[in-house]
NUVEXPA-817828 format. One record per residue: residue number from 1; x, y, z negated of N, C-alpha, C in turn; residue in one letter. Coordinates in pm, 1 decimal, padded with zeros to 6 digits, always signed. Atoms other than C-alpha are relative to their C-alpha. Layout:
BEGIN
rec seq NUM, n.east X, n.north Y, n.up Z, ca.east X, ca.north Y, ca.up Z, c.east X, c.north Y, c.up Z, type a
...
//
This chain:
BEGIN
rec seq 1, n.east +00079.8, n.north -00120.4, n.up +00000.0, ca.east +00000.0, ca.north +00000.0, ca.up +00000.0, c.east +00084.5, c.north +00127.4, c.up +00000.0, type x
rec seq 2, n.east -00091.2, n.north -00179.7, n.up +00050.3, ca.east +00274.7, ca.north +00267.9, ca.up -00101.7, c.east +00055.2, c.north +00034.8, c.up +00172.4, type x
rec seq 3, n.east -00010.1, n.north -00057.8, n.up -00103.5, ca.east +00413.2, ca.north +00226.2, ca.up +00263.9, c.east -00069.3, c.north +00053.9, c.up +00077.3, type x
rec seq 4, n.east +00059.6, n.north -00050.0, n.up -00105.7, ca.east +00125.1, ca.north +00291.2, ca.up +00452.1, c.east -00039.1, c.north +00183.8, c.up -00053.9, type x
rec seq 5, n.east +00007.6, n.north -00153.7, n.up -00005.0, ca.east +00072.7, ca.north +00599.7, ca.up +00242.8, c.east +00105.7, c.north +00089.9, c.up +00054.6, type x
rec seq 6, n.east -00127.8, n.north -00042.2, n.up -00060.0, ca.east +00437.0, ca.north +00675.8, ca.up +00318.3, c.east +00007.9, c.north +00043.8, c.up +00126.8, type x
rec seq 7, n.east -00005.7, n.north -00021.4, n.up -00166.8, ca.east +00359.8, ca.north +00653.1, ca.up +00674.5, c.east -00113.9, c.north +00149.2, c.up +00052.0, type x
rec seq 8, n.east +00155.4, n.north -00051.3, n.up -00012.9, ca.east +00017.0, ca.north +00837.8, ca.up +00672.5, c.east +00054.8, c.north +00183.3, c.up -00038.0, type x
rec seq 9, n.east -00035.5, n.north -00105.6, n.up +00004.6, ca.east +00203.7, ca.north +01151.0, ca.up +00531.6, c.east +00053.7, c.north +00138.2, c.up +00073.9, type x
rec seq 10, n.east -00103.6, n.north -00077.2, n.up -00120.5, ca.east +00432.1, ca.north +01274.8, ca.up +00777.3, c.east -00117.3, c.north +00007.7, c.up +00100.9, type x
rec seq 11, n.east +00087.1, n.north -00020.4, n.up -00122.2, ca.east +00127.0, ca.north +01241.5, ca.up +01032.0, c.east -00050.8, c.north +00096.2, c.up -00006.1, type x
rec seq 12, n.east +00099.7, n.north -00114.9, n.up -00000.5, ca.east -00055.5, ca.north +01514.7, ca.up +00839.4, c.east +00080.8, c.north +00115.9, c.up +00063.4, type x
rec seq 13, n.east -00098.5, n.north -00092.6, n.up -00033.0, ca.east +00271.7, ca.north +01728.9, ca.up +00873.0, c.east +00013.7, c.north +00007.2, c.up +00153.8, type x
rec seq 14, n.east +00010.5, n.north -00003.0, n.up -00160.0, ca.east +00293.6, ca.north +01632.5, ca.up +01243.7, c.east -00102.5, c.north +00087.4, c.up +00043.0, type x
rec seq 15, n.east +00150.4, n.north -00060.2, n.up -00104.9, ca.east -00027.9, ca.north +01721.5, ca.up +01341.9, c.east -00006.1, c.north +00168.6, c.up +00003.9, type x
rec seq 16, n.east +00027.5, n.north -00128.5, n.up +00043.1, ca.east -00026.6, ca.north +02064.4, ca.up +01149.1, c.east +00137.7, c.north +00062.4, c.up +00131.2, type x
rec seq 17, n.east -00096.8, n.north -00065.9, n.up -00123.6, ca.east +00338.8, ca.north +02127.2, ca.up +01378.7, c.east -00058.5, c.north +00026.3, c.up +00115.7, type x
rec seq 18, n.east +00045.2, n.north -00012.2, n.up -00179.7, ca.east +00186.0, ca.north +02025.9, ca.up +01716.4, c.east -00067.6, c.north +00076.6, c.up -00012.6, type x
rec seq 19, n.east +00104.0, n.north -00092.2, n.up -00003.6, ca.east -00107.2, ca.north +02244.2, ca.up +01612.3, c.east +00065.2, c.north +00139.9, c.up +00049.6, type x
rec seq 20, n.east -00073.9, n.north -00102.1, n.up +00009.8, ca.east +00135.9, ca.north +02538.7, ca.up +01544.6, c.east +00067.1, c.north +00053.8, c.up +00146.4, type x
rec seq 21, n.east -00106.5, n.north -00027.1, n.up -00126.1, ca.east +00348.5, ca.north +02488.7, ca.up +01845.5, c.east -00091.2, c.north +00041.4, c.up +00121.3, type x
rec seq 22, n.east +00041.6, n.north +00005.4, n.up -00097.4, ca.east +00096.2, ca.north +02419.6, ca.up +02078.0, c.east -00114.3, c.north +00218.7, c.up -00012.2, type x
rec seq 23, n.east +00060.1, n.north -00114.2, n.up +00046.9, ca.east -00089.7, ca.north +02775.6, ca.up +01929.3, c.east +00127.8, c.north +00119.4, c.up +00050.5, type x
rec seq 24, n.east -00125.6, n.north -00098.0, n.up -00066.0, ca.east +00266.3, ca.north +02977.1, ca.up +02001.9, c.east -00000.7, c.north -00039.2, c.up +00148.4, type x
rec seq 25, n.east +00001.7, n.north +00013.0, n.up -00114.6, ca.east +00278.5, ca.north +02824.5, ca.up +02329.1, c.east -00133.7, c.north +00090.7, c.up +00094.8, type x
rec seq 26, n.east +00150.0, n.north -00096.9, n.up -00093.9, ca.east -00092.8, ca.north +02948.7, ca.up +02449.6, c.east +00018.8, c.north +00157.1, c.up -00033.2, type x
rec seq 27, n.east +00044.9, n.north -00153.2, n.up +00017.6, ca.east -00015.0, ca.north +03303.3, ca.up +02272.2, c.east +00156.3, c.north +00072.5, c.up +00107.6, type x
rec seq 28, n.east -00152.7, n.north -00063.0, n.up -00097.9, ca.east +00330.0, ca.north +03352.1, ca.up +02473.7, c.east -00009.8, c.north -00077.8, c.up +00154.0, type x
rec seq 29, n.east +00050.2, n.north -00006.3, n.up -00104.6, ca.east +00161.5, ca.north +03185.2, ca.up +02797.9, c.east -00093.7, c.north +00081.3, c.up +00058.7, type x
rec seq 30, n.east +00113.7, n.north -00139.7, n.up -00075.3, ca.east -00142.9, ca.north +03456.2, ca.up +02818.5, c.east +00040.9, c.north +00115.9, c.up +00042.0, type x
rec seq 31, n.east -00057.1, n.north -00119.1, n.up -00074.7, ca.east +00128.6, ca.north +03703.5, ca.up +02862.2, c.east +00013.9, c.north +00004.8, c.up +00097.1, type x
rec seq 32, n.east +00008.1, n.north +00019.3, n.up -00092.5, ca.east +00159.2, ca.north +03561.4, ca.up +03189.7, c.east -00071.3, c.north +00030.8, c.up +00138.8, type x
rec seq 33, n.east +00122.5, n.north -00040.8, n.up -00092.5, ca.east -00127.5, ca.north +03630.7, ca.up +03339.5, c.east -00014.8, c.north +00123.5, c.up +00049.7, type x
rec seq 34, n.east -00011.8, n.north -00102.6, n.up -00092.0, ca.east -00161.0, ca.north +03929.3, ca.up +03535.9, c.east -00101.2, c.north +00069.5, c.up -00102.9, type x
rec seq 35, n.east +00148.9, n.north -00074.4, n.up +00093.4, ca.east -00361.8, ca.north +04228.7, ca.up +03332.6, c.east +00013.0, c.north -00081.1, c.up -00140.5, type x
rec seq 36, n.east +00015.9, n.north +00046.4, n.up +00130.7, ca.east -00332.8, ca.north +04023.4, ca.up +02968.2, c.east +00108.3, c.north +00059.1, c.up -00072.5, type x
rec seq 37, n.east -00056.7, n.north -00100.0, n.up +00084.7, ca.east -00186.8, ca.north +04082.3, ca.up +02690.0, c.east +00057.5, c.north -00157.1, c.up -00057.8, type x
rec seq 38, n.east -00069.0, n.north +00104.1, n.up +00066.5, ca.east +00101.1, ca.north +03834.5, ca.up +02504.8, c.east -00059.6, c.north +00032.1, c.up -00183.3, type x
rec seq 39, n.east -00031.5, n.north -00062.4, n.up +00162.1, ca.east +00017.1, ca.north +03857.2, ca.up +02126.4, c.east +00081.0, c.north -00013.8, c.up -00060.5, type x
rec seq 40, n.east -00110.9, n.north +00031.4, n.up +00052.1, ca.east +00318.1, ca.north +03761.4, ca.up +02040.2, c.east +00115.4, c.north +00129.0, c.up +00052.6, type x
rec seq 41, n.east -00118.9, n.north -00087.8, n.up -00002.5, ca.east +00486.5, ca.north +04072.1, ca.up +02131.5, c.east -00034.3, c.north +00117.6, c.up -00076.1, type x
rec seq 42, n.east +00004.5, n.north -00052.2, n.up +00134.8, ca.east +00298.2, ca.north +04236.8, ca.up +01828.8, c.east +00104.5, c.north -00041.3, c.up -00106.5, type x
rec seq 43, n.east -00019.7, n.north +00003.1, n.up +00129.3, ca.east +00492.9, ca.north +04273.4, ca.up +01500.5, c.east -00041.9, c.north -00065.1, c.up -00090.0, type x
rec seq 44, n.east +00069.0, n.north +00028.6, n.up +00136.4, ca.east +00259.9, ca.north +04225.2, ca.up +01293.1, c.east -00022.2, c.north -00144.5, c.up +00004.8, type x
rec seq 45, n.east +00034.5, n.north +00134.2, n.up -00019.1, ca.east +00136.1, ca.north +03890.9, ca.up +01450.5, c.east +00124.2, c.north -00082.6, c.up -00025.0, type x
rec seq 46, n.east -00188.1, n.north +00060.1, n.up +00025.9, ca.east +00526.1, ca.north +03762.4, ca.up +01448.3, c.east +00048.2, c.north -00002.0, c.up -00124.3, type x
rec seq 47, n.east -00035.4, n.north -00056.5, n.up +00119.5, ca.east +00560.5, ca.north +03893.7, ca.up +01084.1, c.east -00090.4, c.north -00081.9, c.up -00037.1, type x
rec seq 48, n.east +00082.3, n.north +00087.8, n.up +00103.2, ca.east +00234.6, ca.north +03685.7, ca.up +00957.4, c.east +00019.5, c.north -00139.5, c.up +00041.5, type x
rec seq 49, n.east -00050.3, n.north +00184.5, n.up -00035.0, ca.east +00305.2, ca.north +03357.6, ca.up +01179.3, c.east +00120.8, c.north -00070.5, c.up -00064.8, type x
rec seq 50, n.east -00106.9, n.north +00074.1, n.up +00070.3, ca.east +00637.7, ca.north +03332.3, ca.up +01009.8, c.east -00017.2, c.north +00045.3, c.up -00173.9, type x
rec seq 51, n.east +00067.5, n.north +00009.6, n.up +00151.9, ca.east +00501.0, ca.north +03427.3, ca.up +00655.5, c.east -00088.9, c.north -00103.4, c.up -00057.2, type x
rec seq 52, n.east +00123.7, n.north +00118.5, n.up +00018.0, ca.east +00193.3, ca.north +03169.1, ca.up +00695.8, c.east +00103.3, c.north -00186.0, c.up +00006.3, type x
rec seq 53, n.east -00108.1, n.north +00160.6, n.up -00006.7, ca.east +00490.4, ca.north +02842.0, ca.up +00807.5, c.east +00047.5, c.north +00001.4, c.up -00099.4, type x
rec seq 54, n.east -00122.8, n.north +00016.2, n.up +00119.1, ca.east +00753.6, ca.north +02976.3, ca.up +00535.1, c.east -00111.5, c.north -00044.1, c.up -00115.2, type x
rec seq 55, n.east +00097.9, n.north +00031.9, n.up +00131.0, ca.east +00482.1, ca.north +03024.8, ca.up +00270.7, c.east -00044.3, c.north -00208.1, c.up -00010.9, type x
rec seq 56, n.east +00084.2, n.north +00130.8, n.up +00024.8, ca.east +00322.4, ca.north +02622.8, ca.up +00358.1, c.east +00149.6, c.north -00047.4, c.up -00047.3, type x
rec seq 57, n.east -00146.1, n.north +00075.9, n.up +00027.1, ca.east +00726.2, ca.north +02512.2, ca.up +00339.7, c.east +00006.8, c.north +00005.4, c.up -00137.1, type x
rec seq 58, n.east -00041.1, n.north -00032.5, n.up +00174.3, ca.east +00761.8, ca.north +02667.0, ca.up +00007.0, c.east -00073.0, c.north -00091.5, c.up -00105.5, type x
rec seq 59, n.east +00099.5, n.north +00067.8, n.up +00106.3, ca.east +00434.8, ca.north +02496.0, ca.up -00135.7, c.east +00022.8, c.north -00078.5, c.up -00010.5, type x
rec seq 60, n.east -00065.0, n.north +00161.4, n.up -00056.9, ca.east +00545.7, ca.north +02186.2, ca.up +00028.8, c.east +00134.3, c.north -00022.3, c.up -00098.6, type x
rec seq 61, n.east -00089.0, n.north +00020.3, n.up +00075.7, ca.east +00840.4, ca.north +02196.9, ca.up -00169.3, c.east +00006.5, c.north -00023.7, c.up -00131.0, type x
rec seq 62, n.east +00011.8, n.north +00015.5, n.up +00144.2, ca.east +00766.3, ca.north +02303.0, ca.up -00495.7, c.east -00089.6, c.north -00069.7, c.up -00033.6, type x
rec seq 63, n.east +00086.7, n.north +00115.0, n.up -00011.7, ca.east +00460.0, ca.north +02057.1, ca.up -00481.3, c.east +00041.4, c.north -00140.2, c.up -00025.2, type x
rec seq 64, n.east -00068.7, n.north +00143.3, n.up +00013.8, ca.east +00702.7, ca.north +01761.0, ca.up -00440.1, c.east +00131.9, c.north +00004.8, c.up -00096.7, type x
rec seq 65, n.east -00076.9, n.north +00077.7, n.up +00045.0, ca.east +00979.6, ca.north +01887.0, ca.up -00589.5, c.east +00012.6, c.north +00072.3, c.up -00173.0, type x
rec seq 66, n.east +00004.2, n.north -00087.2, n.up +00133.5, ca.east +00864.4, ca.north +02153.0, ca.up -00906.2, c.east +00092.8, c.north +00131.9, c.up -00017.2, type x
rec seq 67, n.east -00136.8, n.north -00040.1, n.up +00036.3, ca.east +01152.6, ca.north +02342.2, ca.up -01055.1, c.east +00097.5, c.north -00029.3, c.up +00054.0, type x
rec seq 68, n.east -00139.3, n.north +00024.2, n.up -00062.7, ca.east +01399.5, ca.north +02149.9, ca.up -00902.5, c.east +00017.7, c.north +00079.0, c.up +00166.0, type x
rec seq 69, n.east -00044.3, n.north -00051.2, n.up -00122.8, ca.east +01334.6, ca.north +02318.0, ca.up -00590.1, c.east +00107.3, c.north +00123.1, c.up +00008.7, type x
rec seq 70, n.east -00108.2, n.north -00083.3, n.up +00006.4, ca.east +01571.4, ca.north +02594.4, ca.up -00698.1, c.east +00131.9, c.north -00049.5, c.up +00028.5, type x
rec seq 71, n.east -00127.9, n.north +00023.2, n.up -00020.3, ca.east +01819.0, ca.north +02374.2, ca.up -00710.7, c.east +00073.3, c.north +00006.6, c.up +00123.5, type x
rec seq 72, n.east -00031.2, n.north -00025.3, n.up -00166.8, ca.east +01848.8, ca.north +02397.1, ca.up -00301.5, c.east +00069.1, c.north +00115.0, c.up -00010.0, type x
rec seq 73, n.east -00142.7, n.north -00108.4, n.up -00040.6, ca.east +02039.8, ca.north +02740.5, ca.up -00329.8, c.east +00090.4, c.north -00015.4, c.up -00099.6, type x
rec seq 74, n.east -00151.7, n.north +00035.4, n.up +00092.6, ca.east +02272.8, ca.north +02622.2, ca.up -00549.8, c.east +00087.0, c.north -00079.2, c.up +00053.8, type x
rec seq 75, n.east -00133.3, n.north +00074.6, n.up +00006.0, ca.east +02641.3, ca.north +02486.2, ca.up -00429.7, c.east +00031.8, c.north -00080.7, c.up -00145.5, type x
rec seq 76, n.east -00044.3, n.north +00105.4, n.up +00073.1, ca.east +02777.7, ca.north +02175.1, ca.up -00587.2, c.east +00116.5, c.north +00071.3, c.up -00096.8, type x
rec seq 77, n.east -00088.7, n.north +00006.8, n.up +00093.0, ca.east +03005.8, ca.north +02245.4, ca.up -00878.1, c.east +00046.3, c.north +00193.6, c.up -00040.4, type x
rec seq 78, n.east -00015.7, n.north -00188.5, n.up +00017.8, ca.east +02989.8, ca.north +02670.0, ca.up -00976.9, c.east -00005.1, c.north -00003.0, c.up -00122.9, type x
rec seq 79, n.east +00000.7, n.north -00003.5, n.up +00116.9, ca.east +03047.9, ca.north +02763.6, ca.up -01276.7, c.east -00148.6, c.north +00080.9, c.up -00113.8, type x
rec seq 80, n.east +00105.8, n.north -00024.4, n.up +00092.5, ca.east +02740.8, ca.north +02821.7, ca.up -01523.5, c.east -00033.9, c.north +00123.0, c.up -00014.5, type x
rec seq 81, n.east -00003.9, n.north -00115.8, n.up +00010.3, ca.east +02757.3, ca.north +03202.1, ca.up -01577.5, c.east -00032.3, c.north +00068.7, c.up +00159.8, type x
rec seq 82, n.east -00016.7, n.north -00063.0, n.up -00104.5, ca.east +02736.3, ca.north +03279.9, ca.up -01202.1, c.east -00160.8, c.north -00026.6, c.up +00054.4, type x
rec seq 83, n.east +00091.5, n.north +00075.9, n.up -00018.5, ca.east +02408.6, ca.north +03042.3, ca.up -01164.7, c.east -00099.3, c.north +00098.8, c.up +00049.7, type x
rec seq 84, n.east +00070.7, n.north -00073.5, n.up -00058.7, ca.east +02157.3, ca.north +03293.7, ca.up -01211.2, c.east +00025.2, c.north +00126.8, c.up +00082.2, type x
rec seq 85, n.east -00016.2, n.north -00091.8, n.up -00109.6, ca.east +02270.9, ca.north +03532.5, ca.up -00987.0, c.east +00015.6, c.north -00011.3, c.up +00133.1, type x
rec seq 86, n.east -00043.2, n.north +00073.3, n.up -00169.9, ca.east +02376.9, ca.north +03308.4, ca.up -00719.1, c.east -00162.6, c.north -00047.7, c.up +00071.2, type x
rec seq 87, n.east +00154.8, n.north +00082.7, n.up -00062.9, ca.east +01965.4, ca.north +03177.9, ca.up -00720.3, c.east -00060.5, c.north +00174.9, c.up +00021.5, type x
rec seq 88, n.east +00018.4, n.north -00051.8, n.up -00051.8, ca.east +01893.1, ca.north +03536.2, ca.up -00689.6, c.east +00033.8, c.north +00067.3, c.up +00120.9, type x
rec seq 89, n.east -00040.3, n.north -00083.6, n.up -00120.9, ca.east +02094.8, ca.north +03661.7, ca.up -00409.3, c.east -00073.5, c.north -00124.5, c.up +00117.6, type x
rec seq 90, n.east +00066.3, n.north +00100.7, n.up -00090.9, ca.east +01959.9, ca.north +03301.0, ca.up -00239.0, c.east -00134.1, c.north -00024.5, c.up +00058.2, type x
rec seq 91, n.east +00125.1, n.north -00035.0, n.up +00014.8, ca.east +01642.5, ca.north +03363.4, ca.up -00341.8, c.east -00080.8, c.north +00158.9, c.up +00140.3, type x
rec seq 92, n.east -00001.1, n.north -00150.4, n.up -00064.2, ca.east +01646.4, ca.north +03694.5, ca.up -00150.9, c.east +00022.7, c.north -00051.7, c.up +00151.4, type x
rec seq 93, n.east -00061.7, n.north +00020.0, n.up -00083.6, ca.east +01865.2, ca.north +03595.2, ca.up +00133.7, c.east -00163.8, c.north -00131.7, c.up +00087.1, type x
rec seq 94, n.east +00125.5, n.north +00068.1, n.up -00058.1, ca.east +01566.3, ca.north +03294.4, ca.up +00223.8, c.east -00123.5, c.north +00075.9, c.up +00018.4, type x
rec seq 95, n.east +00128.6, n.north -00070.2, n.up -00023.3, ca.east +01251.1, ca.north +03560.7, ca.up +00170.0, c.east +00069.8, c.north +00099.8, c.up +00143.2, type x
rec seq 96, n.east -00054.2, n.north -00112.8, n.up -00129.7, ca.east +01435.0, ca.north +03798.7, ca.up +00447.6, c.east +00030.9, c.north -00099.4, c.up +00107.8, type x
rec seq 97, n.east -00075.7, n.north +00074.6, n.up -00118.1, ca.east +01517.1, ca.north +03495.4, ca.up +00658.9, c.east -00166.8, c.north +00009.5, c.up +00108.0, type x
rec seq 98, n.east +00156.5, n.north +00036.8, n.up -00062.0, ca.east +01103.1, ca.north +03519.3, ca.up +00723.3, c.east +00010.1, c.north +00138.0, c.up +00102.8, type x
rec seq 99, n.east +00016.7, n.north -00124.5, n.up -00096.0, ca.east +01134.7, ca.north +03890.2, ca.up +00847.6, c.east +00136.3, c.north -00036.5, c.up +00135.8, type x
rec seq 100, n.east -00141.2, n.north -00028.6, n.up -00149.4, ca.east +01470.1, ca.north +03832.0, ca.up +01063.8, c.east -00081.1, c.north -00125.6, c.up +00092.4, type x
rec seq 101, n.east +00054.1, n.north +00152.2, n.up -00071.5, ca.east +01257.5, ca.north +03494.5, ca.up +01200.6, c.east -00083.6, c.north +00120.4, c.up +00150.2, type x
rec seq 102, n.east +00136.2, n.north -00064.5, n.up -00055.9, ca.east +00952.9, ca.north +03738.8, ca.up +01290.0, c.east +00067.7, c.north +00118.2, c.up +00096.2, type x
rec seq 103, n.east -00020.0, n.north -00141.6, n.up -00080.2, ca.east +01162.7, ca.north +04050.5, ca.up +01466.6, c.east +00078.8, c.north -00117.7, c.up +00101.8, type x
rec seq 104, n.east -00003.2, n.north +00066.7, n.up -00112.0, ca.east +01346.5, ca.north +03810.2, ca.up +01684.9, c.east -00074.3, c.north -00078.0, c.up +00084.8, type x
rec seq 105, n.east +00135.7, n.north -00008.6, n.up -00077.1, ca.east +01048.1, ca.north +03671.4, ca.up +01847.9, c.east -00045.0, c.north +00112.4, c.up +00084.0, type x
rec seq 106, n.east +00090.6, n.north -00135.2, n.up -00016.3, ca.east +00883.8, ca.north +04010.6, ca.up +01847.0, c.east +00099.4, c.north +00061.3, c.up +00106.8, type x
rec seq 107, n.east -00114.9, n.north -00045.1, n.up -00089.0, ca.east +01252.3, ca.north +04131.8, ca.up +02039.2, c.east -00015.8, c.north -00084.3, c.up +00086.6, type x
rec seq 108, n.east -00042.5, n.north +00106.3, n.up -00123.7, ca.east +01284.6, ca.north +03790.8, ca.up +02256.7, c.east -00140.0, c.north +00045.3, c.up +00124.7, type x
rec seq 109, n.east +00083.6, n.north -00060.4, n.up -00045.7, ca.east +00909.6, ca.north +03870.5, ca.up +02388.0, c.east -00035.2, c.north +00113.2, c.up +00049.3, type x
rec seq 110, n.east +00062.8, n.north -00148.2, n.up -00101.3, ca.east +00892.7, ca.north +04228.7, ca.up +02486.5, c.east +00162.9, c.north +00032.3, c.up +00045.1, type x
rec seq 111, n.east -00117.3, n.north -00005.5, n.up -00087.8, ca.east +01273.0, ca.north +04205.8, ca.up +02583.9, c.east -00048.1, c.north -00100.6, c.up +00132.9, type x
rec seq 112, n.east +00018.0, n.north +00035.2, n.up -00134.7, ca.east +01128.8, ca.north +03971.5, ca.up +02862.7, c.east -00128.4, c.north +00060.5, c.up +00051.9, type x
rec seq 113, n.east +00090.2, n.north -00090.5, n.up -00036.4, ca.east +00819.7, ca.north +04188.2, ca.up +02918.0, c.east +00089.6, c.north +00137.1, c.up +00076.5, type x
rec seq 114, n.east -00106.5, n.north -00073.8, n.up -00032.6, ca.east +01071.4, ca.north +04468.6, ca.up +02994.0, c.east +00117.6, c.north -00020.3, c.up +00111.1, type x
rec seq 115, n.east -00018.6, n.north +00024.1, n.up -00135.2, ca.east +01270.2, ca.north +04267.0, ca.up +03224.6, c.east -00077.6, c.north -00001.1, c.up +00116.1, type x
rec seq 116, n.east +00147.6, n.north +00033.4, n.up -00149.3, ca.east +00948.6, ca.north +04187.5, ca.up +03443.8, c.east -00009.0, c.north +00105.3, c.up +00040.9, type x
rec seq 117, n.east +00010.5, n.north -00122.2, n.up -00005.4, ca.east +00890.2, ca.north +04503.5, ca.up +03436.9, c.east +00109.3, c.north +00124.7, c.up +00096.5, type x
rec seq 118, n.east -00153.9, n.north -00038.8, n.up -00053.9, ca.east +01226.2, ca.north +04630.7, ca.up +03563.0, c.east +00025.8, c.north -00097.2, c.up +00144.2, type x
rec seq 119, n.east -00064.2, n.north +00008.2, n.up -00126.0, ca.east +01249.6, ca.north +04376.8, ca.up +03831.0, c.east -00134.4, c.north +00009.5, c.up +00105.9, type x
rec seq 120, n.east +00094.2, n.north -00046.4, n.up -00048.2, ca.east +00877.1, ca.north +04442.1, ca.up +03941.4, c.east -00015.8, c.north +00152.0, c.up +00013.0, type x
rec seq 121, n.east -00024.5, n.north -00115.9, n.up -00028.5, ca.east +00972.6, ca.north +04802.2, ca.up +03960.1, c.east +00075.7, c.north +00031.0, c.up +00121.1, type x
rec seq 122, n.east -00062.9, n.north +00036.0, n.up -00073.7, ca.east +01249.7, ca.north +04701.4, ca.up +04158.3, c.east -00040.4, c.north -00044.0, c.up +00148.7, type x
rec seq 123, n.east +00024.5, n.north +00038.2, n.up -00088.2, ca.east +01082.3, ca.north +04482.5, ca.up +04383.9, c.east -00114.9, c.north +00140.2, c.up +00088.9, type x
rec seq 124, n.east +00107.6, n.north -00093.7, n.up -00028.4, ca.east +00793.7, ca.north +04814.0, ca.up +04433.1, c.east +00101.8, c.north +00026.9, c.up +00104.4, type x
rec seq 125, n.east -00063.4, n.north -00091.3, n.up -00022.0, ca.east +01106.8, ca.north +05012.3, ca.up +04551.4, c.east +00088.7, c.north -00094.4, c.up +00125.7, type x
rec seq 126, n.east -00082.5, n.north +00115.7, n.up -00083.9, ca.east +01281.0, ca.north +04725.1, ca.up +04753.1, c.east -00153.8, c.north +00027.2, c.up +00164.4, type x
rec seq 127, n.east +00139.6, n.north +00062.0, n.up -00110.3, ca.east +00902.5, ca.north +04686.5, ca.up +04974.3, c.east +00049.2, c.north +00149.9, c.up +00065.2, type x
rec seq 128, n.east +00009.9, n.north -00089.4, n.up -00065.9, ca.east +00900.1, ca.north +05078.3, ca.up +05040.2, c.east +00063.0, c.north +00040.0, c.up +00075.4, type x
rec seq 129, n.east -00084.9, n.north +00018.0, n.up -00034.8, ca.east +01229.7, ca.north +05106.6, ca.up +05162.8, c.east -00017.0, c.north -00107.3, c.up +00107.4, type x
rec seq 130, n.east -00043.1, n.north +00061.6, n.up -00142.1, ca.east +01197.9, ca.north +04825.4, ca.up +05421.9, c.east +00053.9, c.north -00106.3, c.up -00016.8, type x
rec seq 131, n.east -00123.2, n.north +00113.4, n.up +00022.5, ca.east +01423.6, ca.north +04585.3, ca.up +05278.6, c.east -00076.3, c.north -00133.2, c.up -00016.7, type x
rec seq 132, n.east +00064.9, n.north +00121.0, n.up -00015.3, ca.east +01253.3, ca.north +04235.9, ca.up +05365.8, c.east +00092.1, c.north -00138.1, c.up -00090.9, type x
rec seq 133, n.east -00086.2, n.north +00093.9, n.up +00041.8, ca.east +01546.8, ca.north +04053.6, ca.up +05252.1, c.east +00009.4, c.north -00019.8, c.up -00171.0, type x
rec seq 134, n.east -00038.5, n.north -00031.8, n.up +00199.5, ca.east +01618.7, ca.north +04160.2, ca.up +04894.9, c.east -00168.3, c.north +00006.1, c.up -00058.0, type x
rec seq 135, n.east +00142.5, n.north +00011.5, n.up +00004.4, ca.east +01204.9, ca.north +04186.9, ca.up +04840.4, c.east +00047.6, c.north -00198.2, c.up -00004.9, type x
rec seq 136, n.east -00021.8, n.north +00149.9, n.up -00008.5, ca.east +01250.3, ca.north +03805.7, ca.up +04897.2, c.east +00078.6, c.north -00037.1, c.up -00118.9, type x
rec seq 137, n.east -00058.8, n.north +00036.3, n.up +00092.2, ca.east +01509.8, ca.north +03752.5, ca.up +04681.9, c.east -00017.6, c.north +00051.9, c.up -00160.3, type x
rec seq 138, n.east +00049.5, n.north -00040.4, n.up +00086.6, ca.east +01384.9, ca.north +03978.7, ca.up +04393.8, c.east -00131.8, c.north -00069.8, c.up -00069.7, type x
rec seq 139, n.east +00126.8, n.north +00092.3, n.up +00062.5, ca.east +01069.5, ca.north +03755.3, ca.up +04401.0, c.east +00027.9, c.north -00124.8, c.up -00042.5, type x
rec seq 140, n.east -00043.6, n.north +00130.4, n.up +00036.3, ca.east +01263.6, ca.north +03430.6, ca.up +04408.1, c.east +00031.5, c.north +00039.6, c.up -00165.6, type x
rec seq 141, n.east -00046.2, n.north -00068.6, n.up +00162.4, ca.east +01436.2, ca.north +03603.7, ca.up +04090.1, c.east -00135.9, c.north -00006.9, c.up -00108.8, type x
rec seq 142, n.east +00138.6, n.north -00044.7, n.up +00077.8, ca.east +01063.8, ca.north +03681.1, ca.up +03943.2, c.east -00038.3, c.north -00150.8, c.up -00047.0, type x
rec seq 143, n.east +00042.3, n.north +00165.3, n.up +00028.9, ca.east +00973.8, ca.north +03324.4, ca.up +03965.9, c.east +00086.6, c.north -00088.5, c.up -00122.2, type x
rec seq 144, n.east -00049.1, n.north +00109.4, n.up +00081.1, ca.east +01263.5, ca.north +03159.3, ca.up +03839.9, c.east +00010.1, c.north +00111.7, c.up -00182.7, type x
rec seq 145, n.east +00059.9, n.north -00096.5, n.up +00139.4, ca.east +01248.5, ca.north +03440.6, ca.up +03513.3, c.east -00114.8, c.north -00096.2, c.up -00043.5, type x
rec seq 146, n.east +00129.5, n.north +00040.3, n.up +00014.5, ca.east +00915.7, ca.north +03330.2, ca.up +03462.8, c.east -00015.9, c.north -00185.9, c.up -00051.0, type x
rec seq 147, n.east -00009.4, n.north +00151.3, n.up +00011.1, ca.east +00966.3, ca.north +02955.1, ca.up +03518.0, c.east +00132.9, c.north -00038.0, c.up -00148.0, type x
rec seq 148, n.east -00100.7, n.north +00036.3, n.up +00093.7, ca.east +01285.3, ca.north +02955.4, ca.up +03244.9, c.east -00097.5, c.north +00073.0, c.up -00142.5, type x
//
């Protein structure tokens, strides 16, 4: 009996990931679309998606492991006097890892909004001009952007 609960656990955790992933995937594919809008190149949305994961991690932790979960920012063998200070700077250093999570997103996303932008400006200025060739190749460019 204990294994199958063993097994049965990790599925809930699975499922809740694929949920997650597959939820970032549809909000950074609607940017795609011609006229839409990415929500993922909000702040705020980038700032609560990685507050809502860290926060379940944390529960998840101290849930299974109590108190001892502190012990995770602690190095093996420090001397006693340094302890609590070392779980606060760790302490710290992990709550800010949620904001640096959430602005790179929020940067990776409207830094490629901004390219598109730039080489669909490009390509405007390529058509008026005449240039059949580079128009061509500016779109091949658009595609493979897009496709990576």
């Amino acid at each position: 009996m204990q294994l199958m609960s063993a097994v049965q656990k990790p599925k809930k955790q699975a499922y809740a990931l694929f949920i997650l992933i597959n939820v970032l995937l549809l909000m950074n594919i609607s940017g795609l679309i011609p006229y839409s809008y990415a929500f993922t190149s909000q702040m705020f949305v980038t700032v609560m998606l990685s507050l809502v994961v860290n926060s379940y991690v944390i529960l998840r932790a101290v849930s299974r492991q109590g108190i001892l979960f502190l012990c995770n920012f602690l190095p093996k063998d420090i001397p006693l006097p340094i302890v609590p200070l070392l779980i606060l700077i760790e302490t710290v250093s992990y709550a800010l890892k949620v904001l640096t999570l959430a602005i790179r997103l929020f940067a990776n996303i409207t830094a490629g909004h901004i390219l598109l932008a730039i080489i669909a400006g490009f390509t405007v200025m390529l058509i008026t001009a005449g240039e059949i060739a580079l128009f061509a190749l500016s779109c091949a460019l658009c595609v493979l952007i897009c496709i990576l």
